[in-house]
Backbone bond lengths (Angstrom), bond angles and torsions (degrees), N, CA, C in turn:
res aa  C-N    CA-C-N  psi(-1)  N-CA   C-N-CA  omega(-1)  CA-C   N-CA-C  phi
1 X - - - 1.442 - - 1.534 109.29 -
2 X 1.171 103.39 147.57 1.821 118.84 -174.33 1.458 116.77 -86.93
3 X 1.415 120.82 -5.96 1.343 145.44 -179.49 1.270 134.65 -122.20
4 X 0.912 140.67 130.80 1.710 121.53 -178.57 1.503 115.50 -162.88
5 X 1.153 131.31 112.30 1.229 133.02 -169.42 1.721 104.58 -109.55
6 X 1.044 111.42 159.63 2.043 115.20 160.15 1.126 96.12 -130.92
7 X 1.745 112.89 148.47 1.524 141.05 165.13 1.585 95.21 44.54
8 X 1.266 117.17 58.70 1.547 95.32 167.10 1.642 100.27 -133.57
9 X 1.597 127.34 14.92 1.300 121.93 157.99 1.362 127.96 11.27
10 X 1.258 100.85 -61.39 1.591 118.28 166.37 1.434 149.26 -32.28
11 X 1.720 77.38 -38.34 1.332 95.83 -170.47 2.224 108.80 -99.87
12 X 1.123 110.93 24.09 1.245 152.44 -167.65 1.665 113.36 -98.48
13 X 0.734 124.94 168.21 1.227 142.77 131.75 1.380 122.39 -165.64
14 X 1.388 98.51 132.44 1.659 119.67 -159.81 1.839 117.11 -106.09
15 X 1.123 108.17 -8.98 1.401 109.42 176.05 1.807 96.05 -72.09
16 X 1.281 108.00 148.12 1.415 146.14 165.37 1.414 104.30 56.19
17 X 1.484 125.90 41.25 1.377 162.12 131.14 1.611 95.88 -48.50
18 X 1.609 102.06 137.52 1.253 112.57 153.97 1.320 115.70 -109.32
19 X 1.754 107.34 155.97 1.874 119.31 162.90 1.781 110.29 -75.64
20 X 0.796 64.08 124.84 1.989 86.22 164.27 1.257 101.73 -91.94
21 X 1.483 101.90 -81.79 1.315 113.58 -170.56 1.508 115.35 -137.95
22 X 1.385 114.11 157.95 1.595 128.93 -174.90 1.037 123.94 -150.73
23 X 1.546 122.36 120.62 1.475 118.02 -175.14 1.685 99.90 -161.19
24 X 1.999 95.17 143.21 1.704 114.93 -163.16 1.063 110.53 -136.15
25 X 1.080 123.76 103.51 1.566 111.61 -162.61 1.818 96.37 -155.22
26 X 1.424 120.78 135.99 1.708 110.07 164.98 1.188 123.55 59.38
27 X 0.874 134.56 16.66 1.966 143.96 -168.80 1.116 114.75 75.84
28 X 1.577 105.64 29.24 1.716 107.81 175.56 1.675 110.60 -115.32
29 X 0.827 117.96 143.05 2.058 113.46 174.99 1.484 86.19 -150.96
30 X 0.925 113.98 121.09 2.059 135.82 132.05 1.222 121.82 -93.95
31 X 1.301 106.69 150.97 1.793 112.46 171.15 1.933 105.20 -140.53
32 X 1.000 112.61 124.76 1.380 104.16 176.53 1.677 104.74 -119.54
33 X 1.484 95.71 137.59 1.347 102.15 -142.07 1.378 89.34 -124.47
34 X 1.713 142.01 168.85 1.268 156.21 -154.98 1.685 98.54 -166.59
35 X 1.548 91.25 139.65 1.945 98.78 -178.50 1.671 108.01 60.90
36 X 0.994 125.75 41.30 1.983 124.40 -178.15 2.117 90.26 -85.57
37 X 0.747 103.63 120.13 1.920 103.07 159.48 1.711 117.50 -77.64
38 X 1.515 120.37 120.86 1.441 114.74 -164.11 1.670 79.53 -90.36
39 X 1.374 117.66 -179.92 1.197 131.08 -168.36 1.659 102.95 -116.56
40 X 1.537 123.87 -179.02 1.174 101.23 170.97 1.535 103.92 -111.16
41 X 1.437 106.89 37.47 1.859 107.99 -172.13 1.412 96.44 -118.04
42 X 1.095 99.50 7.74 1.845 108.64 -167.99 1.562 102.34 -96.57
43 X 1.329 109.96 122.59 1.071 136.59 -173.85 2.032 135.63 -36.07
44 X 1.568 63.28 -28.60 1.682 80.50 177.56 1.674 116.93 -113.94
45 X 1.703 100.72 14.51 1.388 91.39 -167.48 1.500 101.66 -122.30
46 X 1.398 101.61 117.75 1.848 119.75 -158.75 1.667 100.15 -88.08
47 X 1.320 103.73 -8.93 1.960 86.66 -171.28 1.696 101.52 -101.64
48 X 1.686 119.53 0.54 0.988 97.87 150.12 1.816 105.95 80.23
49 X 1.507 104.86 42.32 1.798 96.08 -178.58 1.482 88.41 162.10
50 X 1.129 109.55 142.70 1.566 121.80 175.10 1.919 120.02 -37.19
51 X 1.322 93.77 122.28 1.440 94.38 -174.30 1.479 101.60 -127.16
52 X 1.126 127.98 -155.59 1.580 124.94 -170.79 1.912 104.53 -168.06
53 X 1.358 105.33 157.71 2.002 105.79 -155.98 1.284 77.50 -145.03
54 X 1.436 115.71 140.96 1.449 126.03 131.51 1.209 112.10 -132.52
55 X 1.868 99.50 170.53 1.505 110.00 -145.87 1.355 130.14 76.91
56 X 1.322 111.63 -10.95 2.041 117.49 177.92 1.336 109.80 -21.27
57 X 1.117 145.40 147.25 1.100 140.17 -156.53 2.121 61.68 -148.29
58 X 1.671 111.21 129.59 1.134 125.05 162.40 1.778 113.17 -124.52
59 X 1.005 117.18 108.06 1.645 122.75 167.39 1.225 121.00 -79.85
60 X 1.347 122.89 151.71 1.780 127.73 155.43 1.258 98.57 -138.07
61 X 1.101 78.66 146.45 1.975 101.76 -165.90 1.594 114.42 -96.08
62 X 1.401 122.84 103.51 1.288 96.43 -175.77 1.346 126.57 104.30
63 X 1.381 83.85 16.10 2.282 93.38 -158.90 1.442 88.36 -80.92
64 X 1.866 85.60 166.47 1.507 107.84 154.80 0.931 115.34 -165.06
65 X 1.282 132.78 131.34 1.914 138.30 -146.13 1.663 103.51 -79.31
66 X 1.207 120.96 101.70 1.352 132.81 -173.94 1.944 105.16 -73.18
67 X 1.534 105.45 -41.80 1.213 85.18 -175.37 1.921 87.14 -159.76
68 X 1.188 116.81 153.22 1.439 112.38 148.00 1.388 107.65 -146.46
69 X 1.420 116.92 153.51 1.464 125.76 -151.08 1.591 105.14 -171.53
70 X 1.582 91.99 116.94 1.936 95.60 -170.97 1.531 85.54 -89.41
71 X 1.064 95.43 151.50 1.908 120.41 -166.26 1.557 88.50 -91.69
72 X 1.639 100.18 136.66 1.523 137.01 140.38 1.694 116.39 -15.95
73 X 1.155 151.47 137.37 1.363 147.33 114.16 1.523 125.36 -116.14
74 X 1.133 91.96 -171.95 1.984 104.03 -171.50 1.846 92.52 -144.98
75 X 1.502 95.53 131.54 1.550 105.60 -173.08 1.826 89.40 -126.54
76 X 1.573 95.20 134.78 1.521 113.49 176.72 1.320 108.55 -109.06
77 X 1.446 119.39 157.93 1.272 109.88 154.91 1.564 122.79 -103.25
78 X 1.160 142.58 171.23 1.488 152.12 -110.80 2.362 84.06 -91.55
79 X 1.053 112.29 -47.87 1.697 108.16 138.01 1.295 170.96 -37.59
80 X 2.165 76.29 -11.56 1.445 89.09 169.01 1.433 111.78 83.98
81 X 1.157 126.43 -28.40 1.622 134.98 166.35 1.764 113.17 -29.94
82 X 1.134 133.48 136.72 1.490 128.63 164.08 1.877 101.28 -70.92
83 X 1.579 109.58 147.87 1.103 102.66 171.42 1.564 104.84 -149.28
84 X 1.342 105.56 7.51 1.655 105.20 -178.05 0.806 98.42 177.60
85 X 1.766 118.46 131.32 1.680 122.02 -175.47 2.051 72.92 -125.58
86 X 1.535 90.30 143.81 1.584 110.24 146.04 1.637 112.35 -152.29
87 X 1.588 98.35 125.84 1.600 117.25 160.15 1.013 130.03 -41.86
88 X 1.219 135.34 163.01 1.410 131.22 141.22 1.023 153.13 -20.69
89 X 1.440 148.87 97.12 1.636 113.23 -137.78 1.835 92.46 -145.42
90 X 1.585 95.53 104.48 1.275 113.70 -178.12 1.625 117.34 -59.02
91 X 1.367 121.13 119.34 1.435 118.41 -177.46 1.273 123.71 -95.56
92 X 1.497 103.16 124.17 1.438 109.82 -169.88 2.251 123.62 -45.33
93 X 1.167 107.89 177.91 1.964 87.54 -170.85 1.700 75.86 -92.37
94 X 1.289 137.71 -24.79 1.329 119.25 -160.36 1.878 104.73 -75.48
95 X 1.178 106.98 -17.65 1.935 108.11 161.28 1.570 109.74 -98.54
96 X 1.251 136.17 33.61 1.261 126.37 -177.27 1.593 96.94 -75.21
97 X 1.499 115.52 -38.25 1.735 99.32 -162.91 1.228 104.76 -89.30
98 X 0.818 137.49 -49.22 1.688 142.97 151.04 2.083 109.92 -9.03
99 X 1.100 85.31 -63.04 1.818 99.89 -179.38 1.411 106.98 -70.90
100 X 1.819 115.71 -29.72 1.874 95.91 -168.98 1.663 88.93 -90.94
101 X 1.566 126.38 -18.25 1.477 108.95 -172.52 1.598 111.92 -85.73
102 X 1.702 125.52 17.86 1.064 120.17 -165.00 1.549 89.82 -123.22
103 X 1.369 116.00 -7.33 1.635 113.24 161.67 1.697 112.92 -82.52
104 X 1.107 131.20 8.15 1.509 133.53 165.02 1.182 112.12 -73.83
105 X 1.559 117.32 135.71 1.537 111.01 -157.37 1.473 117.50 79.00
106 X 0.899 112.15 -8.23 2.113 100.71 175.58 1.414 104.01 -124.14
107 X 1.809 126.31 168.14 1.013 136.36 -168.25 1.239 113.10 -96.09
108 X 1.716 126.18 152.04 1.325 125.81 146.99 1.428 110.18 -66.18
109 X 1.268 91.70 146.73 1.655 122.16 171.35 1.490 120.71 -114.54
110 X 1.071 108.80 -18.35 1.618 138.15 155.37 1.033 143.84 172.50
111 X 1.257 143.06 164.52 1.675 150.93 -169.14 1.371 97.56 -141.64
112 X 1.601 118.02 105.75 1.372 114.33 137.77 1.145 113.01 -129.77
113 X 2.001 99.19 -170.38 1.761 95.70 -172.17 1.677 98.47 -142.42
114 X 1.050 109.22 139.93 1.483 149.10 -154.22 1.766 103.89 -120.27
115 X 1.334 101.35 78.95 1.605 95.96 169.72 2.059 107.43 74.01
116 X 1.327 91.05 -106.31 1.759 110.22 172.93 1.044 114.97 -126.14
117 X 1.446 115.45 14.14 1.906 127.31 179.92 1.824 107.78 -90.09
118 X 1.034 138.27 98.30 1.001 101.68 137.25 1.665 149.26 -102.48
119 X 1.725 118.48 163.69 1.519 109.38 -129.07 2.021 73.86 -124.35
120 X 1.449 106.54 121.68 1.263 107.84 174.39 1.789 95.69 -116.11
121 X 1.309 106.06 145.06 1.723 106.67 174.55 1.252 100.00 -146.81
122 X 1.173 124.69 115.53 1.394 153.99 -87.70 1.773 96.80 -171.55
123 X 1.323 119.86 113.26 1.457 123.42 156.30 1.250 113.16 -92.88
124 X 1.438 120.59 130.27 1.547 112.37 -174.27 1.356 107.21 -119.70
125 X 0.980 118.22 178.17 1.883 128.67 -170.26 1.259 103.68 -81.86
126 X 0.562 110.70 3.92 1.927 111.34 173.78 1.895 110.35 -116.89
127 X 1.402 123.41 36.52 1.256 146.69 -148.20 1.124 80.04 -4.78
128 X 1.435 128.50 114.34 1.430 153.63 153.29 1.461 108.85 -162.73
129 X 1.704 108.49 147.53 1.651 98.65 -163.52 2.006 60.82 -120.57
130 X 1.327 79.57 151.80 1.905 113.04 156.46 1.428 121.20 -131.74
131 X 1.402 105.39 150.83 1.753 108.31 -177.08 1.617 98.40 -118.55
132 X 1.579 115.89 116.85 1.023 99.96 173.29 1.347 103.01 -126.42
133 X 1.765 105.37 141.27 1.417 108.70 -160.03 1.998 85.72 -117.81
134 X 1.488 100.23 136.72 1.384 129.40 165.40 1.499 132.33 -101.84
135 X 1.318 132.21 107.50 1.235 116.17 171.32 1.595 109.02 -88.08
136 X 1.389 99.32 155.99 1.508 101.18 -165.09 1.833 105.43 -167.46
137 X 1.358 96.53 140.58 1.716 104.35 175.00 1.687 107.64 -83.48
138 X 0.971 138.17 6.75 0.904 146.09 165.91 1.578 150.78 130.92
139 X 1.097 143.98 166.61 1.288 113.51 -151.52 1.593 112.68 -132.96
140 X 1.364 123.72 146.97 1.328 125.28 171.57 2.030 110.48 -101.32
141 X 1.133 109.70 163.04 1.308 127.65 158.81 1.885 121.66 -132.23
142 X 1.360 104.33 137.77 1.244 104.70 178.47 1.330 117.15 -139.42
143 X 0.806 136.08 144.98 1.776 142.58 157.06 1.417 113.89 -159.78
144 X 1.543 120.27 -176.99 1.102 140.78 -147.10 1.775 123.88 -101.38
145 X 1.558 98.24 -41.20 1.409 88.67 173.90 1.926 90.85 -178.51
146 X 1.233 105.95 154.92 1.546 119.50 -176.89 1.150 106.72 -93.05
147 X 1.503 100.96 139.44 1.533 123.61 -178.66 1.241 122.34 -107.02
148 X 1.470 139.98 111.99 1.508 127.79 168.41 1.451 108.69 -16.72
149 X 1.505 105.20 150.86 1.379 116.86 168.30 1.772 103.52 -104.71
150 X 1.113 156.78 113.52 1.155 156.54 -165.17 2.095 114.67 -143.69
């Protein structure tokens, strides 16, 4: 990669980013991500004004899947009526790979970070949002080259 930043998450923005790809395995987690906006505080970005990356290749160093949990909704009908409540529904670690390869193809909704957590919430193709929280010593970003934002 032609780019490479450490711990600068921040300097990112990850909502309405797509998954490419995802994989957690052994103290390793990647996410390769499509549509990410670089910032102009971001380290590697010389023109100084919102630019945009696909393909980001995002690392955490050191992870280990603290929790993942497909989110709760409430479905109405066209009246406004309640017609289905579902909770929260904590996913076991024995479906973790199953659950992070069924978020490929769906969007972030956000990336933040919590201490040494980070908290991805995730719309997936199966209209189900998941929160998957990572602990991690820290994180790199990489990709190839900046794209107008237009």
């Amino acid at each position: 990669m032609k780019y490479k930043t450490t711990n600068e998450w921040n300097h990112f923005v990850f909502s309405e980013a797509y998954v490419g790809d995802l994989q957690a395995a052994s103290g390793f987690f990647h996410i390769v991500l499509d549509n990410v906006i670089i910032l102009p505080e971001n380290s590697c970005n010389r023109d100084i004004r919102r630019m945009r990356a696909n393909e980001l290749l995002f690392k955490i160093e050191n992870m280990a899947v603290e929790a993942l949990i497909e989110e709760g909704f409430k479905r109405y009908d066209a009246n406004g009526k309640l017609l289905e409540t579902s909770e929260d529904r904590p996913i076991g670690a024995d479906a973790y790979g199953e659950t992070l390869k069924s978020l490929i193809g769906g969007s972030v909704y956000s990336l933040e970070k919590q201490e040494n957590t980070y908290v991805f919430t995730i719309d997936a193709p199966n209209e189900r949002t998941y929160e998957v929280r990572i602990a991690g010593t820290g994180d790199t970003e990489e990709w190839e080259r900046f794209l107008n934002l237009e």
